[in-house]
Structures are given as C-alpha cells and as structure tokens.
C-alpha positions in Angstrom: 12.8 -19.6 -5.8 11.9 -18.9 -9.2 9.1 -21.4 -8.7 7.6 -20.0 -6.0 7.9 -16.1 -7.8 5.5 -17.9 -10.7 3.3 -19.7 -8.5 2.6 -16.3 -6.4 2.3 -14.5 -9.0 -0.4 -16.7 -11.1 -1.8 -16.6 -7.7 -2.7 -12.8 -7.9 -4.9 -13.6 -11.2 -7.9 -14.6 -9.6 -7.7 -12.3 -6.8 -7.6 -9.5 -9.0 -10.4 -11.0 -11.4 -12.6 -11.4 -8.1 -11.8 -7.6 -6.9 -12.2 -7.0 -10.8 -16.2 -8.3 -10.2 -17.1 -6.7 -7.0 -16.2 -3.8 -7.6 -18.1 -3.4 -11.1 -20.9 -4.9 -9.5 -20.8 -2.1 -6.8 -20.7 -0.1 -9.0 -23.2 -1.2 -11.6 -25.9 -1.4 -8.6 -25.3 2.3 -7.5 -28.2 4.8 -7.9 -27.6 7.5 -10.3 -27.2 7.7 -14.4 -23.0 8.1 -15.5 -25.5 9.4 -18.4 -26.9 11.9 -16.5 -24.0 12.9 -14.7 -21.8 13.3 -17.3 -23.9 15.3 -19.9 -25.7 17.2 -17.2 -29.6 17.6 -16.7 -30.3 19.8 -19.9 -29.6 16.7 -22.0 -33.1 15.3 -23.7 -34.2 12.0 -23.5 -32.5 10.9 -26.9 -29.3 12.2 -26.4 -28.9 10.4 -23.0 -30.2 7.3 -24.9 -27.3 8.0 -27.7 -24.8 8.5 -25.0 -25.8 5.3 -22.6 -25.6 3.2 -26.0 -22.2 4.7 -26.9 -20.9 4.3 -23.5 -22.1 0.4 -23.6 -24.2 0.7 -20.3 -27.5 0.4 -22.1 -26.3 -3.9 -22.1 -27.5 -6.2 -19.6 -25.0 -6.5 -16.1 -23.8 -9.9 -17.6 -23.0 -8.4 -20.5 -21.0 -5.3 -19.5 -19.1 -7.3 -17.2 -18.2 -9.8 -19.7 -17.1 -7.0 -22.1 -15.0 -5.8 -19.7 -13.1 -8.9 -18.2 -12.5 -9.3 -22.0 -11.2 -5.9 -22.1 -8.9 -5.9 -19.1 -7.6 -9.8 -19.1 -7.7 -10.7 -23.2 -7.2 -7.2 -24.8 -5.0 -5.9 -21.7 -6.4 -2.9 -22.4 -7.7 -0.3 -19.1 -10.1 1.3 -21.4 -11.0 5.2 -21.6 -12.0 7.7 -19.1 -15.5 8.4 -19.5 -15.8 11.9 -18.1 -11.9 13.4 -19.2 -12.1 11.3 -22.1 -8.5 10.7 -21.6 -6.8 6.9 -21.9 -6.3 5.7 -18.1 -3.1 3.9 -18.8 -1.8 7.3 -19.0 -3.2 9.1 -16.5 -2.1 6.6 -14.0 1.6 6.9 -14.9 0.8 10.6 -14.9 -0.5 10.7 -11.2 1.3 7.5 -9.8 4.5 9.9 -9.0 3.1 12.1 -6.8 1.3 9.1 -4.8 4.3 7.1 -4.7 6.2 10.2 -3.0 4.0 10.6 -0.4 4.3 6.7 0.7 7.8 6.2 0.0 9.3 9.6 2.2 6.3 8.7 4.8 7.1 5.1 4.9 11.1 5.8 5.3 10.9 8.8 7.8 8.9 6.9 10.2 11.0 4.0 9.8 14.0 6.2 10.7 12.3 7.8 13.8 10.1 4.5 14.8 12.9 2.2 14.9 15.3 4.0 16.8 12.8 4.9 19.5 11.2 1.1 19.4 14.6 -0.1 20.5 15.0 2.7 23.0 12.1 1.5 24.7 13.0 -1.9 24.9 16.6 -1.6 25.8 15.0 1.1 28.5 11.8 -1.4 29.6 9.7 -0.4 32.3 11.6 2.9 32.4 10.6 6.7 31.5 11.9 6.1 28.0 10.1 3.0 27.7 7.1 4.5 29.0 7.3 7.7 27.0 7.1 5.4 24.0 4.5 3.5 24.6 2.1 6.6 25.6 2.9 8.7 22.5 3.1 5.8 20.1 -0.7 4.5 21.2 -2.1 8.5 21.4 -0.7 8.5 17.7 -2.0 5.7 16.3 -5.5 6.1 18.0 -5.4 9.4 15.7 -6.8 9.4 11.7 -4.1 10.7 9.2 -6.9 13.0 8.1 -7.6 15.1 11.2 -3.7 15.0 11.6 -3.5 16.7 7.7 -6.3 19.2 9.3 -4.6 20.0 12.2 -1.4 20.1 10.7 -3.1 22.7 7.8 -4.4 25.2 10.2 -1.3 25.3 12.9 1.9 25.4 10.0 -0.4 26.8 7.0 -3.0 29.1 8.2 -1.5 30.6 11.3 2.3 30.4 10.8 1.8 30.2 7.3 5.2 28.5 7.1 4.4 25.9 4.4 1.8 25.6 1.4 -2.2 24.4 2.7 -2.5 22.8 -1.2 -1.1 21.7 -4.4 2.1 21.2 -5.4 3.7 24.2 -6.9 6.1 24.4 -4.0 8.1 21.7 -4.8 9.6 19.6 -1.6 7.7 22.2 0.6 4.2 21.1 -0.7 5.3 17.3 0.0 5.8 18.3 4.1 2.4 18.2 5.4 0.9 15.6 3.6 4.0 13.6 4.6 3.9 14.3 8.2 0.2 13.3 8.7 0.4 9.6 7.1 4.0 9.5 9.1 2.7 10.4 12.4 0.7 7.3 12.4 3.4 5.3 10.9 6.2 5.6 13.1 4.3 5.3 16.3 3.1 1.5 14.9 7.1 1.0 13.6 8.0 1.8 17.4 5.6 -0.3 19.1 6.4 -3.6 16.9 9.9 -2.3 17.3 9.3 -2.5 21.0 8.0 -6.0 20.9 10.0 -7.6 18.3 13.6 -6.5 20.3 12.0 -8.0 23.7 11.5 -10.8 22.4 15.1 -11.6 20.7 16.5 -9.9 23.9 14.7 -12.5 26.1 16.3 -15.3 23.6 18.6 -17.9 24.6 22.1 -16.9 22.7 21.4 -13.2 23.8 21.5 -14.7 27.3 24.6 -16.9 27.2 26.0 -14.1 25.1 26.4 -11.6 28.0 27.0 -14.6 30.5 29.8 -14.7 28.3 31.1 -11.4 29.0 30.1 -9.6 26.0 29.3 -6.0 26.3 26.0 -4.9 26.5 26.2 -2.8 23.6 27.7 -5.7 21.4 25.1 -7.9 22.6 22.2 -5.7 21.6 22.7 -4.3 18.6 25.5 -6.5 16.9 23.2 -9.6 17.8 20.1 -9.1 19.2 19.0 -5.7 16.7 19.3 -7.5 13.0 17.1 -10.9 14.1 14.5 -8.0 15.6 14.7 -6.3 12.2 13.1 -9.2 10.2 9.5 -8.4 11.5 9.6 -5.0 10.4 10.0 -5.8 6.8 6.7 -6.9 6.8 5.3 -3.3 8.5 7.1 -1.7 6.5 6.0 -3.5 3.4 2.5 -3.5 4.9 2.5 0.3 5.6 3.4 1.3 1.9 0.5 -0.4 0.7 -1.7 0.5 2.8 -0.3 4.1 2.8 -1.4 4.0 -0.9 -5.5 3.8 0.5 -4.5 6.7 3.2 -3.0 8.8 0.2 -5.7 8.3 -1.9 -7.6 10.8 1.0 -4.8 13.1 2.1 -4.3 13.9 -1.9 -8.3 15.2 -1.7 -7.1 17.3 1.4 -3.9 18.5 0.4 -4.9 18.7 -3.4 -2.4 16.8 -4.9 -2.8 15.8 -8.3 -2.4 12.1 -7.6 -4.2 8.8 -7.8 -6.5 10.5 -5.0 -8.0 12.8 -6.9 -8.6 11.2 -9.8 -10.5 8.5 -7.8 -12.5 10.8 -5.8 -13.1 12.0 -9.0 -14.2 9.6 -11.1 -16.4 8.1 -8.2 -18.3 11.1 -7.7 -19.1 10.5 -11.1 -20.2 7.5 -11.8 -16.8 6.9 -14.1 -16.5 3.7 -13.7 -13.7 2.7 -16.0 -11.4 4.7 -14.2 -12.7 3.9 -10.9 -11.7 0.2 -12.0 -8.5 0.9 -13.6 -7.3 2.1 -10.4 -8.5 -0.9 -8.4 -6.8 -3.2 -10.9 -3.7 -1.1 -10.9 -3.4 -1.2 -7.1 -4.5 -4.5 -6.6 -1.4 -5.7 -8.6 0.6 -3.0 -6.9 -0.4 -4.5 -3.6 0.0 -8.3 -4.4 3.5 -7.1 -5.8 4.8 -5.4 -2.8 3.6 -8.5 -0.8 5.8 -10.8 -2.8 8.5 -8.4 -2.3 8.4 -9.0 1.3 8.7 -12.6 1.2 11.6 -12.2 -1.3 13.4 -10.1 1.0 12.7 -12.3 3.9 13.9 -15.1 2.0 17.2 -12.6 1.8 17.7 -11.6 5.4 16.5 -15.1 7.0 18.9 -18.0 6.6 16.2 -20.4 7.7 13.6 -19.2 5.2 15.6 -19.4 1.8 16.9 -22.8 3.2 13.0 -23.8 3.0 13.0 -22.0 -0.6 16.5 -24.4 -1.6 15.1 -27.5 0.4 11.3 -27.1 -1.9 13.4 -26.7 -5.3 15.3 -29.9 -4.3 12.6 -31.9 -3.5 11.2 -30.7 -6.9 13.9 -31.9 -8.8 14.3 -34.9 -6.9 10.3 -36.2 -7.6 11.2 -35.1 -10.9 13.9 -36.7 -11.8 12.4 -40.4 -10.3 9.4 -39.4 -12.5 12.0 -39.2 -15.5 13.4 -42.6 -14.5 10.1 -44.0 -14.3 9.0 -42.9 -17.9 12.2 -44.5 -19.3 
C-alpha cells in the first residue's frame, strides 16, 4: 500500500507541471498589459517600462516560464501577488476556509438526502416513489448551480428577506444559500447513482438466494445488499467535492464570499498571473489528493481491492528477494 501511495503521488508531479505550462501559456498569450492594468492608464511610457521590468514580464515566454517552474518546483515558493502585493501562500490559507465550507456541508447534505431517496427508489422500482425520483433528480441536475444561487437570492433574500443575499457577516446564515445551490445539484446525481448502484446488487446472486432463504426483506436490503451499493458512491462523493471546489469558485463571485472565488475572479480580471497560477497549482494537488483518497478508502471498504494491494506488495517482495539471491 505504501507503494502504491508514492508511486500516485510522484505521479501527480508531471500533471501538475503540464497544468503548471498551459495555464501560463494561456495566460502569457492573452491581450492586455498586467502593466497597464495594474498601474492604470495615466502611467507614462517609462514607468510602465520600470514596472514590466520589475515584474519580470519584459523576458522572453521561455524565459518567464522557466523562472517560474524554478520558482514553484526548486524554490517551492508561490511567489507574490502582483496587484495586492500580498504573499499567495497566505492568502490561500486565508480564503481556503470559507471554500472548503461550502463543499464540505454541500457535499454531506446531499449525501444525507441523495442516498436515502436513491434507495427509496430502487427498493420502490417502477413505482410512484421510484418515479418521483427519477423526475426531480434529472430536472435538478439539468439545472446550473448559478441560476439556482439566483433564484434562490431573489425568492429567500429579496422577497422574504429571511437570510443574507451576500457576504459572510451572518455567520451559519450566510453559508445557507450558497450551500443549497451547489447541493441541489448534488443530491439529485447521489440519488440517481444511488438508484443504479442498489439495482444492481439487488439483482445479484447472494441477494437472491438470500431471500430464497427466508431472510426478511428488510435484512436482505439493507444489512446485505445497502453496504456493497455504498462502494460506488465514494467515488461521487469524492468526485463531487472536487469538482464542487470549480462550482465554488463561481457561487463565492455571486454570493460574495471572501473565498478562493474571488480572489480568482480577481486576479484574472487582472491579468495577475501569479495568483491566477498559485491557485491552479494549489487545486491541482488538492484534486490529485482527494483522488488518492478515494482509492485509499476503497481499498478500506472493498475486501477484494486491498487483497490486490496485499497480493502487489507480495509479489514485490517475492521478485525482490530472488533478485537478492541472485546477486549473492
């Protein structure tokens, strides 16, 4: 296991190096001056000249990127915000918490409501349960998280006026909406694979000669049949939070959250492109970290999958131990 933990993670080098490079390219090839931008259009031609050269981008494309990879992967070092002149390191821990609980109380309310109704609907299939599933779970997921956040701002902010259309000096309250909209979509896709995944273990072979066996219903479905349909959800679940952290990144503009959304938004409205790449490195390991998680806690919940882990380590030892006996 501990093998396979290094080998994913080495893994994740290169991929972030190559989202590293597209993304500064994209960047790079942009229209529009950070010189410009940043200093405003009163500046004269020598002090943008001054500022391009202080800010390094008056250097070839080769060249900045270089400097940078060198930066980021030798000096492990994020670099400074060009436009709040601030060190990004810190304003990532700074912001991270407000993201993270968005995903995390989005991600486990919808698992609470999508599970629950996904096995509803396939202990009930082909019924009115069933079918009520199935209707509002594909009308909800048809549906952007953003115009659910707008929708959800003018009924319960602007005409009830029950809870807060913005920020976060509300506390819990101010979390609610921006909550609701990314869990909407969430727990109708947790119901559905819900749905699917219990069908299927339902229709297996020891759920069958379980009730022949005069099991009860209820013992046969959710003693049994419920835990082997849970496996497939770890990985929506897993899958959600991650990619909850891209619909954040939008709701936080809406809502306005002081989070990782509006310091991208931010810093890609003006051309800031340290920052812009600091928070693409920062998620990209986020990501390929939350993906390994998965596989760990598959290995944990599926007998058959950390025999595979055990059988690999054994083989390893094995080769290496005839290699051993070789040399000598």
């Amino acid at each position: 296991m501990g093998r396979y933990i290094i080998r994913r993670l080495l893994i994740t080098i290169p991929i972030i190096i190559a989202v590293v490079i597209l993304v500064f390219t994209l960047l790079y090839f942009t229209p529009g001056d950070p010189a410009v931008m940043i200093l405003g259009n009163s500046a004269t031609t020598e002090e943008l000249d001054a500022y391009r050269e202080y800010l390094g981008i008056d250097q070839p494309y080769i060249v900045q990127l270089g400097n940078y990879l060198y930066q980021l992967f030798i000096k492990l070092d994020l670099g400074e915000s060009w436009v709040y002149r601030t060190n990004i390191t810190t304003e990532l821990a700074n912001r991270m918490p407000y993201t993270a609980t968005i995903c995390v109380f989005s991600v486990l309310v919808g698992a609470l409501i999508g599970i629950p109704l996904g096995v509803t609907a396939a202990v009930n299939q082909d019924g009115i349960a069933d079918k009520i599933v199935l209707v509002l779970s594909s009308v909800l997921t048809c549906i952007p998280n953003f115009c659910i956040a707008l929708f959800l701002i003018v009924v319960f902010a602007l005409n009830l006026g029950w809870l807060p259309a913005y920020g976060t000096s509300e506390g819990i309250r101010s979390y609610i909406l921006p909550c609701v909209s990314i869990m909407i979509g969430g727990f109708s896709g947790i119901a559905r694979q819900m749905r699917s995944s219990m069908l299927e273990v339902i229709r297996s072979d020891y759920v069958t000669s379980a009730r022949a066996q005069g099991f009860s219903r209820n013992s046969v479905y959710f003693r049994h049949a419920l835990p082997n349909a849970l496996i497939p959800i770890i990985t929506i679940l897993g899958t959600q939070f991650a990619a909850g952290l891209g619909g954040t990144l939008i709701l936080e503009t809406i809502f306005s959250i002081p989070g990782l959304g509006l310091y991208v938004q931010g810093s890609i409205s003006k051309r800031d492109t340290p920052a812009v790449l600091g928070c693409v490195v920062f998620l990209s390991i986020l990501f390929c970290l939350i993906m390994l998680g998965i596989d760990l806690v598959y290995a944990l919940v599926d007998p058959r999958i950390r025999a595979q882990y055990e059988e690999s380590g054994k083989r390893h030892h094995r080769r290496h131990g005839r290699k051993e006996r070789a040399e000598a």
